[in-house]
Each structure stands twice: as structure tokens, then as C-alpha cells.
The first five atom37 places (N, CA, C, CB, O) and aatype in JSON, in Angstrom:
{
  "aatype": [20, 20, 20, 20, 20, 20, 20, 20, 20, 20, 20, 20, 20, 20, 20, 20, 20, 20, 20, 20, 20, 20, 20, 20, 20, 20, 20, 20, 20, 20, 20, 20, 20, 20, 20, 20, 20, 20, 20, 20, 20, 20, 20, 20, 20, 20, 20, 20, 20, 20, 20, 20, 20],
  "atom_mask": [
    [1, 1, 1, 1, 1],
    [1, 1, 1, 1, 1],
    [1, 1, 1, 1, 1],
    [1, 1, 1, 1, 1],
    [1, 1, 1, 1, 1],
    [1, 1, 1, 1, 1],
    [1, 1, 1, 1, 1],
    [1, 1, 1, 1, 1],
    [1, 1, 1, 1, 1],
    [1, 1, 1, 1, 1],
    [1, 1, 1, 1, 1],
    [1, 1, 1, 1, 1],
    [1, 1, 1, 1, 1],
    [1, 1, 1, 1, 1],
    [1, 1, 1, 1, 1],
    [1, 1, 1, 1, 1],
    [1, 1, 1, 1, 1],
    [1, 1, 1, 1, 1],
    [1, 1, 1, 1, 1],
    [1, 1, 1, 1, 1],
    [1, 1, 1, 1, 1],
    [1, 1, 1, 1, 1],
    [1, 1, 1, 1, 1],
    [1, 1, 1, 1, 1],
    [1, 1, 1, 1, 1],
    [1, 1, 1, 1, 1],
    [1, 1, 1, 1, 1],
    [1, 1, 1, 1, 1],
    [1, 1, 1, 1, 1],
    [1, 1, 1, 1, 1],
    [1, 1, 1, 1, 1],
    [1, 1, 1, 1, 1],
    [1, 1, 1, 1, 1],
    [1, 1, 1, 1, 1],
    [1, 1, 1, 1, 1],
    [1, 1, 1, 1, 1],
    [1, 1, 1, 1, 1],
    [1, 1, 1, 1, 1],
    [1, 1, 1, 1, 1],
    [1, 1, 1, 1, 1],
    [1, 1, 1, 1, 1],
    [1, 1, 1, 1, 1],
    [1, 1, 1, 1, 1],
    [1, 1, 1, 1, 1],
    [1, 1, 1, 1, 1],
    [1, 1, 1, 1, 1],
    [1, 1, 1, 1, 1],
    [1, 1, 1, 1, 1],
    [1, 1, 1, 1, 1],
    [1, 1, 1, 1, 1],
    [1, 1, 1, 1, 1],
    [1, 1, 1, 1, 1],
    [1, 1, 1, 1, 1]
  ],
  "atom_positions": [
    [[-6.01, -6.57, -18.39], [-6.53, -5.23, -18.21], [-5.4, -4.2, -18.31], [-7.25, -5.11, -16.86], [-5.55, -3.21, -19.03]],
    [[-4.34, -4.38, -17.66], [-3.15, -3.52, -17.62], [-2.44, -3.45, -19.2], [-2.07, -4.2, -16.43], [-1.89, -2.41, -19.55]],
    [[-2.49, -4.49, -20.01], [-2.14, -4.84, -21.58], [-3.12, -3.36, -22.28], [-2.92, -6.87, -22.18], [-2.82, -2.68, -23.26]],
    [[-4.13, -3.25, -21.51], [-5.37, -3.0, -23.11], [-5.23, -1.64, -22.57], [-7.49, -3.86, -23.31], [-5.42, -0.76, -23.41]],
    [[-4.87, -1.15, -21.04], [-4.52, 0.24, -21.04], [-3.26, 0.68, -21.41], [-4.71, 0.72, -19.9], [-3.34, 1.91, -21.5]],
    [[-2.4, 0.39, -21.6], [-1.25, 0.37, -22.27], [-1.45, 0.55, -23.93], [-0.59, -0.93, -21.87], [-0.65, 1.25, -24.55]],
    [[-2.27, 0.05, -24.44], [-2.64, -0.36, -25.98], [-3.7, 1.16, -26.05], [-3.67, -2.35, -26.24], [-3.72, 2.1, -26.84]],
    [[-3.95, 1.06, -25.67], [-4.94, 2.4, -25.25], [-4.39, 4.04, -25.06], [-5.56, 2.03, -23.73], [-5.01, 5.09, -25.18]],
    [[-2.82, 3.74, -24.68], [-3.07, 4.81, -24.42], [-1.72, 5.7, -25.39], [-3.2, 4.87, -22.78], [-1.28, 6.84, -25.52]],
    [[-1.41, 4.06, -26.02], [-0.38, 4.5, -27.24], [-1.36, 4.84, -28.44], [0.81, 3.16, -27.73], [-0.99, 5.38, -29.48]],
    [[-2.61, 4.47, -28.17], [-3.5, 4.6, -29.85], [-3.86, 6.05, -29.4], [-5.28, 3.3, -30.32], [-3.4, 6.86, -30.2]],
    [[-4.64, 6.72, -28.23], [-4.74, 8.04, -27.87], [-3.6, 8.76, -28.35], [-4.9, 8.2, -26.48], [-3.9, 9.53, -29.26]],
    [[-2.42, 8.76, -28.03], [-1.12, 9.14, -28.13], [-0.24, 9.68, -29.62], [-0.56, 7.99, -27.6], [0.62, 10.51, -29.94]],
    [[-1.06, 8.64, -30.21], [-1.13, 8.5, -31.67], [-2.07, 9.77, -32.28], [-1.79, 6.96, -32.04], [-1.62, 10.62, -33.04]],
    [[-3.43, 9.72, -31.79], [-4.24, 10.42, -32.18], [-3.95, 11.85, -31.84], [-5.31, 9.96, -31.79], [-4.09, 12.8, -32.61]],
    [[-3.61, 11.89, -30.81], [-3.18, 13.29, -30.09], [-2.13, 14.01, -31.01], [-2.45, 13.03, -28.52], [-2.4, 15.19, -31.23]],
    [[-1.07, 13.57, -31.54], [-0.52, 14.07, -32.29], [-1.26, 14.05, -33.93], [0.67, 13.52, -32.03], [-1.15, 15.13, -34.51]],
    [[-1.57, 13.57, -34.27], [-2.58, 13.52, -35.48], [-3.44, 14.64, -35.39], [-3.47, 12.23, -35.55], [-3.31, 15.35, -36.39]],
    [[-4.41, 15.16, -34.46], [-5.71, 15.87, -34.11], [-4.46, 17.34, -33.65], [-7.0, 14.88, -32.51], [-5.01, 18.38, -33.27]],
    [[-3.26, 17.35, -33.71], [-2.84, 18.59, -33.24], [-1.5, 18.78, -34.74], [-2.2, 18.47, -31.24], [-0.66, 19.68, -34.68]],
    [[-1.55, 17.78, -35.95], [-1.08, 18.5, -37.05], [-1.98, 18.92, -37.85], [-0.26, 17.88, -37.73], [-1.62, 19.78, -38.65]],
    [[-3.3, 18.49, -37.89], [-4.49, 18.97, -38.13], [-4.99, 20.13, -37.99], [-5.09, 18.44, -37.68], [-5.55, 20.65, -38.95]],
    [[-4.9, 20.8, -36.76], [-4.78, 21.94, -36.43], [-3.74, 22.33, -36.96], [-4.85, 22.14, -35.28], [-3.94, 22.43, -38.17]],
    [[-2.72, 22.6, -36.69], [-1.55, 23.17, -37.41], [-1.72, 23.71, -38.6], [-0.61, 22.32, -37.59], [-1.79, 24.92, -38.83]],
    [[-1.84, 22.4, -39.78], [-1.73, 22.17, -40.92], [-3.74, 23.54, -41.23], [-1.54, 19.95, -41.24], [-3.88, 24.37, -42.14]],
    [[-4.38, 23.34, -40.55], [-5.05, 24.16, -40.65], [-5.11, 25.43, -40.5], [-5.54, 23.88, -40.32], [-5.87, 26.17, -41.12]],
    [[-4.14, 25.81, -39.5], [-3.3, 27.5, -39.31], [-4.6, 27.61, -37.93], [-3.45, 29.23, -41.28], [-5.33, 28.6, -37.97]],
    [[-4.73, 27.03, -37.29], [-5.75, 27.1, -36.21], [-7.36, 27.5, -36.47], [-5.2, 28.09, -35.28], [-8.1, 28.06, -35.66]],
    [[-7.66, 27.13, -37.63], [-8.8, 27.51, -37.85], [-9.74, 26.22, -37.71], [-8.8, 28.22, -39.1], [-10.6, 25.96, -38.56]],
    [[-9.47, 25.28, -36.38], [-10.37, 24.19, -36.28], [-10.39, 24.21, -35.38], [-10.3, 23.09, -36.68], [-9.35, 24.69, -34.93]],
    [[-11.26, 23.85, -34.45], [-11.36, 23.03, -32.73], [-10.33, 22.78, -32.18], [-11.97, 21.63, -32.56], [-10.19, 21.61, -32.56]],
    [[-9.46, 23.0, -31.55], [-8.2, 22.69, -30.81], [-8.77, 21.34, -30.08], [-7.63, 24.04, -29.68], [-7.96, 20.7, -29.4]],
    [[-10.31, 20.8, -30.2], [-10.52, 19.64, -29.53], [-9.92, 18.73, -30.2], [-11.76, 19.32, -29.3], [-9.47, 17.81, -29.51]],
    [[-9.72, 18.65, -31.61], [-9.03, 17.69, -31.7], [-7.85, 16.98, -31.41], [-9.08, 17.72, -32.29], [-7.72, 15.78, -31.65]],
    [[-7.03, 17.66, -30.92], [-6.12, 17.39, -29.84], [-6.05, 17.0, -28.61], [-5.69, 18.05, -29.69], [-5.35, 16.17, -28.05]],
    [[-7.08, 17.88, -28.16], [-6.79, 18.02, -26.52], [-7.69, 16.57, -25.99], [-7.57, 19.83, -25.7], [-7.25, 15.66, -25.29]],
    [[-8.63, 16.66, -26.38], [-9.88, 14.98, -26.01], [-9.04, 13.69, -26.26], [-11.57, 14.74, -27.42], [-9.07, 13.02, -25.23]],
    [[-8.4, 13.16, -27.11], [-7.49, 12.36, -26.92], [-6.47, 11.98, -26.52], [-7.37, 12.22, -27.29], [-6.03, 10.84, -26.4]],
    [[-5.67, 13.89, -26.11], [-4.77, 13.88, -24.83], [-5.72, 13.75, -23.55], [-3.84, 15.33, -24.73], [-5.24, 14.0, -22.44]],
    [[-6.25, 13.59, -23.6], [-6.97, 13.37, -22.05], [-7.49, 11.72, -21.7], [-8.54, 14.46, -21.97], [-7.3, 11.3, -20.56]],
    [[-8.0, 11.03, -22.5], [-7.52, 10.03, -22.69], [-6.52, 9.14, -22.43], [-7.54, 10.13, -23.27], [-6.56, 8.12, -21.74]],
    [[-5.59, 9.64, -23.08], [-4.31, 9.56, -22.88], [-3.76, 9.24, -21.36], [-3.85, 10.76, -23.37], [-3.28, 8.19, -20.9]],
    [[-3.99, 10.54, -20.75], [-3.64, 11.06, -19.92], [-4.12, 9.72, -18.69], [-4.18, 12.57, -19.97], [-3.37, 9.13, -17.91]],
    [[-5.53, 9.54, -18.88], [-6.45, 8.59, -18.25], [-5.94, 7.38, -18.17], [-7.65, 8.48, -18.87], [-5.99, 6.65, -17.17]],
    [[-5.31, 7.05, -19.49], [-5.0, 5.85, -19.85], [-3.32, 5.27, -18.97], [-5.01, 6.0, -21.59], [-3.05, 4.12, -18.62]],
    [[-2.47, 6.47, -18.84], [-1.68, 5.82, -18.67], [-1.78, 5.99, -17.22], [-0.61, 6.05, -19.39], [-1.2, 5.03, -16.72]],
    [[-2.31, 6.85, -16.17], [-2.63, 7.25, -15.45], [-3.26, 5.66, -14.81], [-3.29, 8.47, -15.84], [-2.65, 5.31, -13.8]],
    [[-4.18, 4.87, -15.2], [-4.62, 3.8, -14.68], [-3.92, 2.57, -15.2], [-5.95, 3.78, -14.85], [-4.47, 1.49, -14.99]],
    [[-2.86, 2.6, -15.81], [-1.9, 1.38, -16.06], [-0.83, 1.97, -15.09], [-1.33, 1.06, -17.82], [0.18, 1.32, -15.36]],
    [[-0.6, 2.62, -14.38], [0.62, 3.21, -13.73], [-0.01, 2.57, -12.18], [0.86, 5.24, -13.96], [0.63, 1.94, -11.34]],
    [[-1.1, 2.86, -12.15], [-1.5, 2.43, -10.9], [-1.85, 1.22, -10.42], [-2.3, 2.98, -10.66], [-2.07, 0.87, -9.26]],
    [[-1.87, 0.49, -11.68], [-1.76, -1.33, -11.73], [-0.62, -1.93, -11.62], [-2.18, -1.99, -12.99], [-0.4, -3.01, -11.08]],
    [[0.24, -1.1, -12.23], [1.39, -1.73, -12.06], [2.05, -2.38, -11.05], [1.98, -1.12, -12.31], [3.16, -2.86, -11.25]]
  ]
}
């Protein structure tokens, strides 16, 4: 369980930067969600492997 939040929260992590050159590369003319929902995730993710540890 502690493996797959870990794995989890590098693939969020991944995305988070992806979903925020997207924006960029768009000059802000998209959803800033694409960033922020997979930083939160993220956030979740490492947040409950920290506490397993």
C-alpha cells in the first residue's frame, strides 16, 4: 500500500507539471485545472505515504 502511494504520487507529480506547461504553452487561455487537480492528488498522495511510514 505504501509502494502504490508513492507510485501515485510521482505519476500525479508528473502530470502536474504537464497540465501546468499546457497552460503556459497556452498563454493561460485554459482551465488552470489542469494543473491544480493533480497537484492535489499529489498532495494526497504523499501526504498518506508520509503517514505510513
Amino acid at each position: 500500500m505504501k509502494k502504490t502511494a508513492l507510485v501515485l504520487s510521482i505519476i500525479f507529480t508528473i502530470l502536474t507539471f504537464i497540465g501546468a506547461g499546457y497552460v503556459l504553452y497556452n498563454k493561460g487561455q485554459v482551465n488552470a485545472g489542469y494543473a491544480i487537480i493533480p497537484f492535489l492528488f499529489s498532495l494526497s498522495s504523499i501526504a498518506f505515504y508520509r503517514n505510513r511510514k
